[in-house]
C-alpha positions as CSV (number, residue, x, y, z in Angstrom):
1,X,0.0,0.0,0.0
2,X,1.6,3.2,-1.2
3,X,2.4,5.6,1.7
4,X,0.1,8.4,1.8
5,X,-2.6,5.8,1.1
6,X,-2.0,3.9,4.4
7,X,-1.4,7.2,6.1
8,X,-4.9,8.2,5.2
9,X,-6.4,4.4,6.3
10,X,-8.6,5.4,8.9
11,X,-8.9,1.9,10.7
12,X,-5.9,0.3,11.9
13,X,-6.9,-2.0,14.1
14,X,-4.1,-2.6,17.2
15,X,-3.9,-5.7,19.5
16,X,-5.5,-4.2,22.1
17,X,-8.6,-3.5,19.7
18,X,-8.4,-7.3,18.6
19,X,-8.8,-8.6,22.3
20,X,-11.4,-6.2,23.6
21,X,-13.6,-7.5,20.1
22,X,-13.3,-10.7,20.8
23,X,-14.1,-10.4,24.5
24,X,-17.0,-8.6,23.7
25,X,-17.9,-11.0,21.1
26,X,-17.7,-13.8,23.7
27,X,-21.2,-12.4,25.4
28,X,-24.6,-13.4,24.5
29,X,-25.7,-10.1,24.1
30,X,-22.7,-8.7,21.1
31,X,-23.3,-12.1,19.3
32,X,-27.3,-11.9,19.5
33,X,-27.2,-8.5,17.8
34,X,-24.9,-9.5,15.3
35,X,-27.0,-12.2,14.3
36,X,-30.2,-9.7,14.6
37,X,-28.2,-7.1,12.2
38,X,-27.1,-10.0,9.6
39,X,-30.9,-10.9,9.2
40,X,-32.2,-7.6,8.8
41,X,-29.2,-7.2,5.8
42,X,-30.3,-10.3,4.3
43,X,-34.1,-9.3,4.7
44,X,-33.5,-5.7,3.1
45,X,-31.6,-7.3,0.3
46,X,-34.4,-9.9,-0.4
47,X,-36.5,-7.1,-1.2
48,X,-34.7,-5.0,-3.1
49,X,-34.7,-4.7,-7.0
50,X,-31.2,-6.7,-6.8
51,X,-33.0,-9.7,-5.0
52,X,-31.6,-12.0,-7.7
53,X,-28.1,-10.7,-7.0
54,X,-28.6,-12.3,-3.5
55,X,-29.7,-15.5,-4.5
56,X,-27.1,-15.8,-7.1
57,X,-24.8,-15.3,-3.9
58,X,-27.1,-17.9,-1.7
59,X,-26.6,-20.4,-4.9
60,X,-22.6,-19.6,-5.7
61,X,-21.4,-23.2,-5.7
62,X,-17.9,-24.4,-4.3
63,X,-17.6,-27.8,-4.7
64,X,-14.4,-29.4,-5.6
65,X,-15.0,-32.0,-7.4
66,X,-11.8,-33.8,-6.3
67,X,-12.9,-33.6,-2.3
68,X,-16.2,-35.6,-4.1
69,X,-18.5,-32.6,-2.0
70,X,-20.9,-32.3,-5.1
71,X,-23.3,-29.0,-5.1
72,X,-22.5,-27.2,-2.3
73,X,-23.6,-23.6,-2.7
74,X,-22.7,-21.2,-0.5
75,X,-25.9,-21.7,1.4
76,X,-25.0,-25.3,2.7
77,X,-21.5,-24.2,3.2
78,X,-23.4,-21.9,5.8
79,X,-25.6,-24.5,7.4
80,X,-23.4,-28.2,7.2
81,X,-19.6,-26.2,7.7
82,X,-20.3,-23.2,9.4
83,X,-22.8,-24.5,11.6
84,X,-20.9,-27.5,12.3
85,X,-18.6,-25.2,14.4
86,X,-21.5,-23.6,16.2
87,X,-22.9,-27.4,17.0
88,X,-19.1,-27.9,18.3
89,X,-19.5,-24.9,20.9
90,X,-22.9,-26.6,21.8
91,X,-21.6,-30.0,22.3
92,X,-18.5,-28.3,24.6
93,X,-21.5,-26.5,26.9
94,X,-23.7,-29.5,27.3
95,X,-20.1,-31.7,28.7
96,X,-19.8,-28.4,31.3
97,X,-23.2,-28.9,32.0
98,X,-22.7,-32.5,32.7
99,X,-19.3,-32.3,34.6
100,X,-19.9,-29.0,36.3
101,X,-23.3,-27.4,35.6
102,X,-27.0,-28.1,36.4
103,X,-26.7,-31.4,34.9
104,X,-24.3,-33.1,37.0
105,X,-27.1,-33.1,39.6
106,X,-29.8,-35.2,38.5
107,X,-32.3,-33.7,40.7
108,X,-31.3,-30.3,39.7
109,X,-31.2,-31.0,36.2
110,X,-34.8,-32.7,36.3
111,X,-36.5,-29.4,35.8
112,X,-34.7,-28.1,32.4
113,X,-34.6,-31.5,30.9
114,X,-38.3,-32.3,31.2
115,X,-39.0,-29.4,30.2
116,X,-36.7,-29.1,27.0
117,X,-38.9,-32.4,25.9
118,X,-42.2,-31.7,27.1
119,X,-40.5,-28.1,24.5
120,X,-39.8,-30.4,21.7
121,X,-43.3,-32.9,22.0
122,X,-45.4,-30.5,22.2
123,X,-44.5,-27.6,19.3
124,X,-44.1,-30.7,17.0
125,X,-47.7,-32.3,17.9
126,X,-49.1,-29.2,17.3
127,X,-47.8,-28.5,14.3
128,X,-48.6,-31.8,13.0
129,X,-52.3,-31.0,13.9
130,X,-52.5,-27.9,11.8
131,X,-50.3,-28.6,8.8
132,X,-52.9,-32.0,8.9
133,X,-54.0,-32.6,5.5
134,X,-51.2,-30.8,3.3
135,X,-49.4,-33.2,1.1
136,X,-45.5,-33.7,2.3
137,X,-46.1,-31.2,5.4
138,X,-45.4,-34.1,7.8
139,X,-41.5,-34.0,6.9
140,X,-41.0,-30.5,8.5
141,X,-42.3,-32.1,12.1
142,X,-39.4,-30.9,13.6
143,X,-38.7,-27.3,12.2
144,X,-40.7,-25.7,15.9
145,X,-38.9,-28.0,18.0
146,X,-35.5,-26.0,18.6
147,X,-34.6,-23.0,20.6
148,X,-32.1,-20.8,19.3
149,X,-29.2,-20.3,22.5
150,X,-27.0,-17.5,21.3
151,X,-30.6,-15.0,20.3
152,X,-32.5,-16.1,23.6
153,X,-29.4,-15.4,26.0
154,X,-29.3,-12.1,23.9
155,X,-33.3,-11.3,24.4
156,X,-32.6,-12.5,27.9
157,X,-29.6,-10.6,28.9
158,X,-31.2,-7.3,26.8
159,X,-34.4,-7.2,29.3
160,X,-33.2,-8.5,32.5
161,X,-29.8,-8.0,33.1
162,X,-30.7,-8.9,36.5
163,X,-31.7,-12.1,36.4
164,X,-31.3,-14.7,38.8
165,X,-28.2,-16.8,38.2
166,X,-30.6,-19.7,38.1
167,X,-33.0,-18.9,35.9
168,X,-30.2,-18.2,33.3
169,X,-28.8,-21.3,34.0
170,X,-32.5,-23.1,33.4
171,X,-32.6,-21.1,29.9
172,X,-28.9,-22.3,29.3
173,X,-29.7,-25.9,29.9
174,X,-32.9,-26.0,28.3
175,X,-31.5,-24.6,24.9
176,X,-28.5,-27.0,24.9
177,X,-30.9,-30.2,25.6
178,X,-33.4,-28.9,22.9
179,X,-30.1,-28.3,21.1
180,X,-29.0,-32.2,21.3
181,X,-32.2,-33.3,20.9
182,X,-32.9,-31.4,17.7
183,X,-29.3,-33.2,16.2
184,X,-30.6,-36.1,16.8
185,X,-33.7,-35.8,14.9
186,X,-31.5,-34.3,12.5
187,X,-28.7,-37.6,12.1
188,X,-32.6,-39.8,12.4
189,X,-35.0,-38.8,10.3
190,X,-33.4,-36.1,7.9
191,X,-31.0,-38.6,6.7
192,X,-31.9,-39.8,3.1
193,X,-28.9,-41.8,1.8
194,X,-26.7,-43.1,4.2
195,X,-22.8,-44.9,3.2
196,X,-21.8,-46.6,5.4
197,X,-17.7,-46.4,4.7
198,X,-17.5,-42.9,5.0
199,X,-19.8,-42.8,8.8
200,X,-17.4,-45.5,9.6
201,X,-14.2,-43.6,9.5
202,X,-15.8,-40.4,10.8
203,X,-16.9,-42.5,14.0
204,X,-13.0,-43.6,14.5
205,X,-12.2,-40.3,13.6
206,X,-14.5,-39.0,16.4
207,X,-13.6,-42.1,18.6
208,X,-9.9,-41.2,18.1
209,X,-10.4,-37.4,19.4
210,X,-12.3,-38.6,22.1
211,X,-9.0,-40.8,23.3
212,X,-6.9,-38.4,22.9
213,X,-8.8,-36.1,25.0
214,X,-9.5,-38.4,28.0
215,X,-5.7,-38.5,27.9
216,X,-5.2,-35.4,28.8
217,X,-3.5,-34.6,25.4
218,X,-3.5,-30.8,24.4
219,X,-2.2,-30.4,21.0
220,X,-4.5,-28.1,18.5
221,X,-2.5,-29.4,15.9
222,X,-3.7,-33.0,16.0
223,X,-7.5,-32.0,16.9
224,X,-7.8,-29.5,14.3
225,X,-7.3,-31.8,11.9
226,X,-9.1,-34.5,13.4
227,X,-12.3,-32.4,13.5
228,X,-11.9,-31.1,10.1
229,X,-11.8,-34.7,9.0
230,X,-14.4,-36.0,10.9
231,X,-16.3,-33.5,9.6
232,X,-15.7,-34.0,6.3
233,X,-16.4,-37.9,6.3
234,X,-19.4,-37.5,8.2
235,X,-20.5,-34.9,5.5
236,X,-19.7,-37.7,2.7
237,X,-21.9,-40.1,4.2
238,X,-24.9,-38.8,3.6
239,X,-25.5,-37.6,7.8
240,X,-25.9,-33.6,8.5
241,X,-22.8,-33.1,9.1
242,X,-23.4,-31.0,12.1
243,X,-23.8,-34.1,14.0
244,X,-19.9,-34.9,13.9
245,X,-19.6,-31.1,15.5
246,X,-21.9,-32.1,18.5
247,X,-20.4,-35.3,18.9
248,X,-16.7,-33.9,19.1
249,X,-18.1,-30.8,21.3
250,X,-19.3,-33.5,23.7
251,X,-16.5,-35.4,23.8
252,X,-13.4,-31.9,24.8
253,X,-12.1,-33.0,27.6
254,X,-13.5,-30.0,30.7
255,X,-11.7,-31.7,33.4
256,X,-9.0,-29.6,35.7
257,X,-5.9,-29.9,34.9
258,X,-3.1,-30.5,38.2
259,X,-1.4,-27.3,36.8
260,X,-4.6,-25.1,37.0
261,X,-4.0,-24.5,33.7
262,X,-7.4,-24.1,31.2
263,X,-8.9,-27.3,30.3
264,X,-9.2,-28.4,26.6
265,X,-12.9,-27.4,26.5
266,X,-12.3,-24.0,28.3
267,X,-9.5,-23.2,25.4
268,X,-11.9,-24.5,22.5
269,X,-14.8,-22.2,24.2
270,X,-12.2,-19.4,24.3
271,X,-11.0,-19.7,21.0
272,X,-14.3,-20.9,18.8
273,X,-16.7,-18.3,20.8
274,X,-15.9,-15.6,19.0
275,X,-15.4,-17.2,15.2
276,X,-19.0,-18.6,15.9
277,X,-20.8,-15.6,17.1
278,X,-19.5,-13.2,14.6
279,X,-18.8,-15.5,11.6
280,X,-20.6,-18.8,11.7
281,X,-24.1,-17.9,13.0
282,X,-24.5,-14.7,11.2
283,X,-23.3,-16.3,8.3
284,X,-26.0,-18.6,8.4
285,X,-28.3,-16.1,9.1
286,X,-27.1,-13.6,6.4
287,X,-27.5,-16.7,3.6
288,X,-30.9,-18.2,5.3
289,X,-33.5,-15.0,6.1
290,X,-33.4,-13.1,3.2
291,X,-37.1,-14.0,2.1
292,X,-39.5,-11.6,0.0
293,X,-41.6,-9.1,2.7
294,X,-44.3,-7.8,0.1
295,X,-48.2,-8.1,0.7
296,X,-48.1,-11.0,-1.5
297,X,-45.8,-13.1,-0.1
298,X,-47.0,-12.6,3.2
299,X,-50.2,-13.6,2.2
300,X,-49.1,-16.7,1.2
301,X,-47.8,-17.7,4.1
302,X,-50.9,-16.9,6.2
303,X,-52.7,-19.1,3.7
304,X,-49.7,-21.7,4.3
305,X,-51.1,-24.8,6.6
306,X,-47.0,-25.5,7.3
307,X,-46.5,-22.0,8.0
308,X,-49.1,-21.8,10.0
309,X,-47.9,-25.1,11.8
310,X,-44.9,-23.1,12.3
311,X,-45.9,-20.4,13.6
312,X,-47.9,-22.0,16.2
313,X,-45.8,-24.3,16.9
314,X,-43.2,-22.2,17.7
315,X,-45.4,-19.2,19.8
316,X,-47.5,-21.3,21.1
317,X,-46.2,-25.3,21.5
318,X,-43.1,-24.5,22.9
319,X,-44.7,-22.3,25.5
320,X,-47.4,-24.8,26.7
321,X,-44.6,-27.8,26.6
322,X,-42.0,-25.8,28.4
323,X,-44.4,-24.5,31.0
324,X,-46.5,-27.2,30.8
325,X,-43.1,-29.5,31.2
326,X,-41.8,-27.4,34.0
327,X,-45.1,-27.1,36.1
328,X,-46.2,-30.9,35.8
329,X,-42.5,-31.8,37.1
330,X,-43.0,-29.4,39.8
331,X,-46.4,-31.0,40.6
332,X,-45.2,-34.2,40.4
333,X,-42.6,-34.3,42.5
334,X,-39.8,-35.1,39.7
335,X,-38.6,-31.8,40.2
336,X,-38.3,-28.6,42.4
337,X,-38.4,-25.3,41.7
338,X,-35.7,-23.1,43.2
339,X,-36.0,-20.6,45.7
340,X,-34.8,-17.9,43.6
341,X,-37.1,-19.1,40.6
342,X,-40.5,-17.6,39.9
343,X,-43.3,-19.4,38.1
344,X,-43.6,-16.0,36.0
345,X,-39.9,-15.9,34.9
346,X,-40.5,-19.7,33.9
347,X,-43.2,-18.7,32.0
348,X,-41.1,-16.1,30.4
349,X,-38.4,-18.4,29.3
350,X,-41.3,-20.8,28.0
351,X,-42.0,-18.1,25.9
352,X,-38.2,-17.2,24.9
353,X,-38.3,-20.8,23.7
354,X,-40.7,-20.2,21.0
355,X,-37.1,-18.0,19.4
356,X,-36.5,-20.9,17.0
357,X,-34.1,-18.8,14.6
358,X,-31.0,-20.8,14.0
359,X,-31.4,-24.5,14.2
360,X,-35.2,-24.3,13.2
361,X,-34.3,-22.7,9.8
362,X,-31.6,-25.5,9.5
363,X,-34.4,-28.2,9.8
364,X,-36.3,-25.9,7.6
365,X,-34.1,-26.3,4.6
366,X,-33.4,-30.2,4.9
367,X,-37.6,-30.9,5.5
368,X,-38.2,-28.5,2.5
369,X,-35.6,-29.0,-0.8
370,X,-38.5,-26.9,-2.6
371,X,-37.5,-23.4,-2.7
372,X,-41.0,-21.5,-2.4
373,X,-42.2,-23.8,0.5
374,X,-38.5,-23.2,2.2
375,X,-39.0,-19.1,1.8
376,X,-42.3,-19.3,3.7
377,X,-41.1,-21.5,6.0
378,X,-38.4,-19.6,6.6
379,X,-40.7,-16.1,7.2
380,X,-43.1,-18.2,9.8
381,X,-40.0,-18.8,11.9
382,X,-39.0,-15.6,11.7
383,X,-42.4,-13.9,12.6
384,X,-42.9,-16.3,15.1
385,X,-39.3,-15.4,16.4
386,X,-40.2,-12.1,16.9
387,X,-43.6,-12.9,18.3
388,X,-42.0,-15.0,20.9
389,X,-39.2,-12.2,21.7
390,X,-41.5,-9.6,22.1
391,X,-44.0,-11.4,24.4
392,X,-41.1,-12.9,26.7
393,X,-39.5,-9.3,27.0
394,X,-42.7,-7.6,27.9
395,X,-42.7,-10.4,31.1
396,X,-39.5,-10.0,31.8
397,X,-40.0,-6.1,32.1
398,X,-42.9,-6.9,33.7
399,X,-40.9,-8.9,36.2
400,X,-38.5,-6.1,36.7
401,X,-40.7,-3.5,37.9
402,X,-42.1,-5.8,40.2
403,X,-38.9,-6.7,41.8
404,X,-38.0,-3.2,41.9
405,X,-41.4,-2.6,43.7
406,X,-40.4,-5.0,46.1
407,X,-37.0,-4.2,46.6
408,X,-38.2,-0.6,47.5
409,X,-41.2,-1.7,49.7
410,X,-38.5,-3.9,51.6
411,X,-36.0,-0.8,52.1
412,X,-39.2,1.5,53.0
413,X,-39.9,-1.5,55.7
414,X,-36.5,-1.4,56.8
């Protein structure tokens, strides 16, 4: 760059600037707005006059034919590579949760996980109940069934910063359970054509990483390209290839080290965080939302029996199962609620549930190869998204002003 060019570059960005970014984009908060921005480019681009230039981008193929990946676009670069990362960062978070979180304790963990199902049942029945009668509507069962973690903790953390430790750790657990549950259905029932060769040496691969790591061994430069071809053998044989991404999340090893220093899965978390929350997810989003807003279109979708199913699936299933879950659990004695719980923040979160963004639109795409049933699809989970944000932040500010009631009542008392 010629001198008086770079001295007039406005932007040089300095180490310190590079750490404080990716601290910040290690919170829920940064990485839900980045995803929130990405959709809203897509969105205006999609309804523009250069529409087509975005689908032409959505469609841009890169397969090599010599790595035998035939017709990737850019679009399921997005949702089987990029997202395969994200699913990584989810697997890592569900092994805290099971070696140091609410799920090591299977009386604490009771509540969230009964929930998360009763979350997945439910959204799924209901959908099946109004889609009922529309030819090849049954496939996309599973498109309400999954809570999106990185835009709930966001909605969460936006409209009540000062929320009980617990309640954020029910939301946490609840999205990562709904999260494994939904990659499951995913390697089940969204897998057409399966060979076998290629799932076989992706398992060793997989079984491989997860010996080195109950060894204790450390070396990024023997995982990375473990996972890389894990991931790619996985993506040959005919499974989402996301599932090799949980499955090697799962398996980082979180236990402490005798030196104190940061355990494998706290240095994967440490590292990936950021790459997934300002890359991979709004990515993904950026090559996924953009869907046509006019009167038309919308139309269509309200007239849509699997948009419809989506909708209410999403707003109202996962409320009823997630509440509905958490309450008969309660009731049942299978589970208790905490003392610093609420039954109205749990019906909040119910309703934060119902933000099915990320992993719902993923499902959306492999139930729905047809392109017009895909882009209304795709516009009922995001106006049910944004249903479901809107009601669980007007309870949550609800729940604010009452604690700050109390809180003031109690001083007055005092």
């Amino acid at each position: 760059m010629p001198r008086r060019v770079a001295a007039m570059w406005p932007f040089r960005p300095t180490v310190r600037y590079s750490r404080n970014l990716t601290e910040a984009l290690r919170t829920e908060t940064i990485g839900g707005v980045i995803m929130l921005a990405a959709t809203v480019a897509a969105l205006v681009w999609a309804n523009t006059p250069w529409a087509s230039a975005y689908t032409k981008l959505q469609k841009y193929e890169l397969s090599p034919s010599w790595l035998g990946l035939d017709h990737m676009d850019l679009q399921h670069w997005a949702s089987g590579g990029l997202l395969a990362v994200f699913f990584f960062i989810a697997g890592v978070e569900l092994r805290e949760e099971l070696t140091h979180g609410e799920l090591r304790n299977p009386r604490d963990a009771a509540l969230p996980v009964i929930a998360a199902f009763a979350g997945v049942a439910m959204p799924a029945l209901l959908f099946l109940a109004v889609s009922s009668g529309t030819g090849g509507a049954a496939r996309g069962w599973a498109v309400p069934t999954a809570t999106d973690i990185a835009f709930a903790l966001a909605v969460l953390a936006v409209t009540f910063s000062q929320c009980p430790a617990p309640l954020r750790a029910f939301l946490l657990t609840l999205a990562v359970v709904d999260d494994l549950i939904a990659i499951t259905i995913i390697a089940i029932f969204y897998t057409d054509k399966l060979a076998f060769l290629p799932l076989v040496i992706s398992v060793l691969l997989v079984a491989l990483y997860g010996v080195l790591q109950a060894k204790g061994f450390r070396s990024p430069w023997v995982y990375v390209p473990l996972a890389v071809a894990a991931w790619y053998f996985m993506q040959r044989s005919g499974v989402h290839a996301t599932v090799a991404g949980v499955a090697l999340g799962m398996l980082t090893n979180p236990t402490e080290t005798p030196d104190e220093r940061p355990t494998n899965a706290e240095q994967a978390d440490h590292q990936l965080r950021p790459f997934v929350a300002g890359v991979c997810v709004p990515l993904f989003a950026f090559l996924s939302a953009g869907v046509a807003l006019s009167g038309p279109a919308l139309n269509a979708v309200f007239h849509d029996r699997v948009a419809l199913g989506v909708i209410a699936g999403l707003v109202i299933g996962k409320f009823v199962g997630v509440f509905g879950g958490a309450w008969t659990a309660v009731r049942f004695g299978l589970a208790t609620l905490g003392e610093e719980l609420h039954w109205r923040e749990i019906a909040g979160v119910a309703l934060l549930a119902g933000v099915g963004f990320t992993v719902s639109l993923l499902i959306g795409g492999l139930a729905y190869p047809d392109p017009e049933q895909f882009e209304r699809v795709t516009t009922a989970v995001l106006i049910a998204s944004l249903i479901a944000s809107v009601a669980a932040s007007m309870v949550f500010r609800h729940r604010v002003r009452q604690r700050a009631r109390t809180d003031g009542e109690v001083a007055a008392t005092g």
